[in-house]
Every structure is written in C-alpha cells, then in structure tokens.
VOLUM-346927 format. One record per residue (C-alpha): x, y, z negated; residue number from 1; residue in three letters. Coordinates in pm, 1 decimal. Last residue first. Example, Ala and Ser with C-alpha at 12.3 -4.5 7.8 and 13.67 -1.06 7.14 Angstrom:
+----------+----------+----------+-----+-----+
!        X !        Y !        Z !   n ! res !
+----------+----------+----------+-----+-----+
!   1367.0 !   -106.0 !   -714.0 !   2 ! SER !
!   1230.0 !   -450.0 !   -780.0 !   1 ! ALA !
+----------+----------+----------+-----+-----+
//
This chain:
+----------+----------+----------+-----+-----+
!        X !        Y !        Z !   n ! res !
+----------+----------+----------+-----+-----+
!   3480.1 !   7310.5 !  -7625.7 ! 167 ! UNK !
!   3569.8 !   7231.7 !  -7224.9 ! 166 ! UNK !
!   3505.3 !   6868.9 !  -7130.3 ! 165 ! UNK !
!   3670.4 !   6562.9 !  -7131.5 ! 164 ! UNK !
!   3528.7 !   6241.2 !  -6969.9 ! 163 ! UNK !
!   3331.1 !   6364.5 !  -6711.1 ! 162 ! UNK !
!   2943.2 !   6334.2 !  -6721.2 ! 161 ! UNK !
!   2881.5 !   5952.4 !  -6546.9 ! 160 ! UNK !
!   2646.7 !   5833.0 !  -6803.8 ! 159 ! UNK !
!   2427.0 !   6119.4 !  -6846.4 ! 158 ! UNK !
!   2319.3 !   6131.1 !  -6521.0 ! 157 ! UNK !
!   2437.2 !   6372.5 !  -6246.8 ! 156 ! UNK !
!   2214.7 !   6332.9 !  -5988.7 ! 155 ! UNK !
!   1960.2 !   6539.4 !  -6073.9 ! 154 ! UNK !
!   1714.3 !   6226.5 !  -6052.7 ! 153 ! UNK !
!   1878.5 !   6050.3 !  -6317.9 ! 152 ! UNK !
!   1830.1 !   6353.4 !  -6527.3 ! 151 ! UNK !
!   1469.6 !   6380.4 !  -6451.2 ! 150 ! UNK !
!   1448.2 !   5991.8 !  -6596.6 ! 149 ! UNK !
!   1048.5 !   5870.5 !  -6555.0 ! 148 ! UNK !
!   1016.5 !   6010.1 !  -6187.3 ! 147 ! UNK !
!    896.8 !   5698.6 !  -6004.5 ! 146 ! UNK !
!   1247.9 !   5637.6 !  -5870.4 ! 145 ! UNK !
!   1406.1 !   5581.0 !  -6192.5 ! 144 ! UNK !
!   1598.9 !   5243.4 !  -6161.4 ! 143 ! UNK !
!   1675.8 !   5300.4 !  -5818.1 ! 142 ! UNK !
!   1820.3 !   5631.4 !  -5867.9 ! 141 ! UNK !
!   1994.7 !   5499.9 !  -6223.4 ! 140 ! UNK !
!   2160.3 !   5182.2 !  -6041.1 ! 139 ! UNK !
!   2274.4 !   5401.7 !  -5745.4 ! 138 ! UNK !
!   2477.3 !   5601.9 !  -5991.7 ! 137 ! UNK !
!   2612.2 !   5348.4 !  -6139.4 ! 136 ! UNK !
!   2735.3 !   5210.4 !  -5806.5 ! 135 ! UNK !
!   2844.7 !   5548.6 !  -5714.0 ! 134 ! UNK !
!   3021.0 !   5553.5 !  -6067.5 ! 133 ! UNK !
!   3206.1 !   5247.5 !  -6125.9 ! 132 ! UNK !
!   3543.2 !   5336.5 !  -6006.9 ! 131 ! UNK !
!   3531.4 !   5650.4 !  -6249.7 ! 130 ! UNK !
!   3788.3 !   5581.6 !  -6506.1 ! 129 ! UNK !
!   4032.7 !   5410.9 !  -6216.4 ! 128 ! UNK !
!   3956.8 !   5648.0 !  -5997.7 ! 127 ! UNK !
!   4053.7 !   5944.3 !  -6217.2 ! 126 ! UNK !
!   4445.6 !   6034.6 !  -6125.6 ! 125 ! UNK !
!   4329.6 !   6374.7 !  -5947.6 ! 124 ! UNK !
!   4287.8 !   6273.0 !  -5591.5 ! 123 ! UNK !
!   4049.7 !   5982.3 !  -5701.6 ! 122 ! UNK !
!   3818.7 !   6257.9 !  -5886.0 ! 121 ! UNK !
!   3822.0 !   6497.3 !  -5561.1 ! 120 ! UNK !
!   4059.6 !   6671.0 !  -5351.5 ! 119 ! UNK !
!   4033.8 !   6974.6 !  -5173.9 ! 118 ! UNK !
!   4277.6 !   7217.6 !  -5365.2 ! 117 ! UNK !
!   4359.4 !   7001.5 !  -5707.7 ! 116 ! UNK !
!   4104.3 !   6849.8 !  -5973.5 ! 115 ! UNK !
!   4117.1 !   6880.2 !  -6306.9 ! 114 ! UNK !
!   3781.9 !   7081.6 !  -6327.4 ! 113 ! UNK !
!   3922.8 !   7347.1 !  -6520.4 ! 112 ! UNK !
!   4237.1 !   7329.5 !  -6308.3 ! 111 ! UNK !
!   4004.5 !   7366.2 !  -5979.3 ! 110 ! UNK !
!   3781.6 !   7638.0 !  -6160.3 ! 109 ! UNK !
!   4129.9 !   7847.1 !  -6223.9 ! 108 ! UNK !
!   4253.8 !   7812.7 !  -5844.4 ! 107 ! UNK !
!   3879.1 !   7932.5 !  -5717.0 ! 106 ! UNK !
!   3917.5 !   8239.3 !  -5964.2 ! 105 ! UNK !
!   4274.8 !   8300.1 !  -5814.3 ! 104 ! UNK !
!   4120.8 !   8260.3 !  -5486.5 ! 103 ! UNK !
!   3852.1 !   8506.5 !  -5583.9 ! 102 ! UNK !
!   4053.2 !   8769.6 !  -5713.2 ! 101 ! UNK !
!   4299.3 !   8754.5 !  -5363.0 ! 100 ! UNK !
!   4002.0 !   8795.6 !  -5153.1 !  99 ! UNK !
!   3879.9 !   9140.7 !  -5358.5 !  98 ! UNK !
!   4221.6 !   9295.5 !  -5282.0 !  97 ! UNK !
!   4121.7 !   9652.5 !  -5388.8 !  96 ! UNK !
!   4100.3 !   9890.2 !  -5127.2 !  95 ! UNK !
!   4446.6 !  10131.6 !  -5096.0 !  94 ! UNK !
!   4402.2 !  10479.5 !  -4941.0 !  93 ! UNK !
!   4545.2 !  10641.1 !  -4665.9 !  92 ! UNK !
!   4503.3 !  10391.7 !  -4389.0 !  91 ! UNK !
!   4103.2 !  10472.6 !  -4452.0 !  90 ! UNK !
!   4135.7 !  10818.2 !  -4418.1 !  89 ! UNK !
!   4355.1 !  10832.9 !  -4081.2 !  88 ! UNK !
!   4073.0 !  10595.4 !  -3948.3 !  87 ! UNK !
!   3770.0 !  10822.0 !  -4113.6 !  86 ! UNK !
!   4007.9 !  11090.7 !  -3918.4 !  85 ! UNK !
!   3973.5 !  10877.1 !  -3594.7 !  84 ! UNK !
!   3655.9 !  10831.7 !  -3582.9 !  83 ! UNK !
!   3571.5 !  11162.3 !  -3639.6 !  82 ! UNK !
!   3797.1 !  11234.3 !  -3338.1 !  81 ! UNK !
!   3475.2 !  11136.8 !  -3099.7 !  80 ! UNK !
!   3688.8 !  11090.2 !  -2764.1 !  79 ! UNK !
!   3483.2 !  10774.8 !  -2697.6 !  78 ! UNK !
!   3776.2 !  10563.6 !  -2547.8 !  77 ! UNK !
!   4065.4 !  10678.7 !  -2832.3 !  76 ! UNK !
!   3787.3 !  10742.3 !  -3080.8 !  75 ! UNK !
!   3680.9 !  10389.9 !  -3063.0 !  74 ! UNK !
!   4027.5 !  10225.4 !  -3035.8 !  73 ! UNK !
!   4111.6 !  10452.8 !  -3373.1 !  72 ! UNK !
!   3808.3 !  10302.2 !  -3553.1 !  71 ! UNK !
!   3940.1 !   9906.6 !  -3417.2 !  70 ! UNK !
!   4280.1 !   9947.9 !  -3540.7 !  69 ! UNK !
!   4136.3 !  10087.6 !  -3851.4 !  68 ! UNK !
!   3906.4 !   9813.0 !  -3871.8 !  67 ! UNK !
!   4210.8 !   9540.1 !  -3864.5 !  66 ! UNK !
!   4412.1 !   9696.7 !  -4122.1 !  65 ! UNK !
!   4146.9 !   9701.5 !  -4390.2 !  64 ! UNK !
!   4326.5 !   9466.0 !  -4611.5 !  63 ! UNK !
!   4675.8 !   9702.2 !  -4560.7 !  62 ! UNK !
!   5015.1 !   9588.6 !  -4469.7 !  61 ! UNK !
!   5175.5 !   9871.6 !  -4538.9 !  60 ! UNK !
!   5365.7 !   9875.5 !  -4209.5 !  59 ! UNK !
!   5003.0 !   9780.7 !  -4055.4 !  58 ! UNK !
!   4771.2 !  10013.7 !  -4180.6 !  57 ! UNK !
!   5058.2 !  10365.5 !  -4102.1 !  56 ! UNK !
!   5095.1 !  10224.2 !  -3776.6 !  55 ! UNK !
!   4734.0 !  10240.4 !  -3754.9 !  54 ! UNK !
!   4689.1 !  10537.9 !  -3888.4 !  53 ! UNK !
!   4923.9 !  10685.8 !  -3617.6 !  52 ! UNK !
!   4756.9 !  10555.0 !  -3337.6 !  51 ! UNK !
!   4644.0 !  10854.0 !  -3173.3 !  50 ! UNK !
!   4978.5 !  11020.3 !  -3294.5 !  49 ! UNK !
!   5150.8 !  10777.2 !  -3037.0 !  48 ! UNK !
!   4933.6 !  10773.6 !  -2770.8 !  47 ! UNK !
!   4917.0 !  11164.8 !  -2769.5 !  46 ! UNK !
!   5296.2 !  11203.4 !  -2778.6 !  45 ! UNK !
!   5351.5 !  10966.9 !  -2502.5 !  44 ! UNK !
!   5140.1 !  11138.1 !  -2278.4 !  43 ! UNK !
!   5246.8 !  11466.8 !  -2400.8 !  42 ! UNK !
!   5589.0 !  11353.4 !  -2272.7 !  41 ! UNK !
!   5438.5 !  11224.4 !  -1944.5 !  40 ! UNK !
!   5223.9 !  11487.5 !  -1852.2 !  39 ! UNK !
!   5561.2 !  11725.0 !  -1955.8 !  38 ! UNK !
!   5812.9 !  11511.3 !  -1771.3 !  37 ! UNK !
!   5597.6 !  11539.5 !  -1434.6 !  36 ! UNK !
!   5588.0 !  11921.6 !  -1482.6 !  35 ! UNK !
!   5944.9 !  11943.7 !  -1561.5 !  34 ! UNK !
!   6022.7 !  11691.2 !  -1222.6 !  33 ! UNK !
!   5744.4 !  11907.0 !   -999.5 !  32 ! UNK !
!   5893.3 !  12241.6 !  -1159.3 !  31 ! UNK !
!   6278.2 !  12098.8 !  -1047.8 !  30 ! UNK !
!   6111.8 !  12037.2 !   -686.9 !  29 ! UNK !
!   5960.7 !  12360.9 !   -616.9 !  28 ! UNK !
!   6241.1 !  12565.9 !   -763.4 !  27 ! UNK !
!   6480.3 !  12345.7 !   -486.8 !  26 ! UNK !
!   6293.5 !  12533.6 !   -226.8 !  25 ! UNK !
!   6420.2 !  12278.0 !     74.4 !  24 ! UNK !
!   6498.3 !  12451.2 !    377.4 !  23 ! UNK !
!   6324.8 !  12474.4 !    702.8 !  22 ! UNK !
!   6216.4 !  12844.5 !    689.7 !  21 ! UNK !
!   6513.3 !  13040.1 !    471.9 !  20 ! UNK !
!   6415.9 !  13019.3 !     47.4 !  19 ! UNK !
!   6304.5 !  13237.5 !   -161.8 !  18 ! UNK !
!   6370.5 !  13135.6 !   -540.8 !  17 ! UNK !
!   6682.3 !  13331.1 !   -542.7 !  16 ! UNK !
!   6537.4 !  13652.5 !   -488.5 !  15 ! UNK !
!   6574.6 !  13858.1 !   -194.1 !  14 ! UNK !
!   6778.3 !  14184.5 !   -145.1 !  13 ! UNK !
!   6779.8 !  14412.4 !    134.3 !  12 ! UNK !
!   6439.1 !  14438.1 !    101.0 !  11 ! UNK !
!   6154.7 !  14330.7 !    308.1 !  10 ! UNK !
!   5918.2 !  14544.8 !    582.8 !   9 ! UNK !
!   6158.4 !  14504.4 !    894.5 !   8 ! UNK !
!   6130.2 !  14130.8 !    839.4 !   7 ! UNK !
!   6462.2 !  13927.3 !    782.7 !   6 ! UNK !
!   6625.3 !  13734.5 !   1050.0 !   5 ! UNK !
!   6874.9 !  13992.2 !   1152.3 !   4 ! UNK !
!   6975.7 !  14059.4 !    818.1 !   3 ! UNK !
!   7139.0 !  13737.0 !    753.0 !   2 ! UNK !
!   7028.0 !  13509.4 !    504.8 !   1 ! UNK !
+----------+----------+----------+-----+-----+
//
C-alpha cells in the first residue's frame, strides 16, 4: 500500500490482516477452513463418544447389546443424556446368560428323554418298540369313552409308558 491511497486519519503502518479494496483477505478464508474443520471435528467427536457404549456392547459381545444401541439412539434424538448414562451403565456390567441355562436345561431333558433336538420316538431308534402305539392308543380312547379309565383319557395310558425310566 502506498501512501497516497491511505486515509489522512490512518497510520503509517497497517496490520497484516488489512487488506487493499479488491483483494482477497486471505485471514477470512483460513478462519472459514479452521472454522469448517472445527464443526466437523466436534462433529465427529460427538458421534463417536455418543456411541461409545455401544461400541463398548458390541466388541464384548454383550446379551443386552441390542437395548443399548437402542438407549443411546434415544438420547442421541431426544437429547435426554440419562439415557445415555443408563446406556454407558448397562455396557459396563455383565447380565447373566439366562438363554444359554435354558438350552443346556432343554439339551439335558432331550437326553433324559432319549430323544435328540426335534425328533421324536422313531428319530431316536424306538419305532420298532413303539410301532403299535397310536393304534393302542386309539384302542384305549375308544374303549373308555364313557369315562371308566381316567388314565386312558390322559392320553398316556399305562400301556404305552416308555420302556426305561429314571430310578
């Protein structure tokens, strides 16, 4: 800048940051990039700590991963952050595997009852003992239909109880 071109009422000097009409203030653009970075860096950063306990659910593969996902979508639309610390709580701590009891507990009835996952008698090896029994069965029903044999009725008569049972 010459000192022509400058007002009578500024200084000698001027600051860097001031730039001659039709110029491009460079300070102007390099804030718009830092400021752009920033939204998008705390962007990022918000996002990811937001779903923190989720992460946290699913690399240690966790039974309740699924409602932690869902708690932290909740406080991430709702803004509510209790949401999201019950969340952070509940990635935190182990809940017992209740499912996993009571498919072992299923698998132990099945080898009590000698019979494998979704099969019956005739799966097991014991059609050829129990060919007889719908037709034994049958007999009994018809047999007793005015009430005199309760058993018969049940539908498990005495006759057709499995061969070996538990002492």
């Amino acid at each position: 800048m010459t000192g022509s071109s400058l007002h009578p009422a500024a200084t000698d000097h001027l600051p860097i940051f001031i730039t001659s009409p039709g110029q491009t203030d460079v300070l102007m653009v390099v804030m718009a990039i830092v400021l752009l970075a920033a939204v998008v860096g705390f962007g990022v950063f918000f996002f990811r700590l937001h779903s923190l306990p989720e992460r946290w659910a699913h690399g240690r593969h966790k039974v309740q991963f699924e409602i932690v996902a869902v708690l932290c979508l909740i406080a991430l639309f709702t803004h509510i952050h209790l949401f999201w610390v019950i969340a952070l709580i509940l990635a935190m701590i182990e809940l017992p595997d209740v499912g996993g009891w009571l498919n072992r507990i299923a698998g132990g009835v099945e080898k009590i009852a000698e019979t494998g996952p979704g099969g019956g008698a005739a799966a097991s090896g014991e059609a050829s003992r129990n060919q007889d029994a719908p037709q034994a069965r049958e007999e009994a029903v018809a047999r007793n239909t005015a009430g005199a044999d309760p058993v018969a009725l049940s539908g498990k008569p005495e006759h057709l109880a499995p061969a070996r049972t538990r002492s």
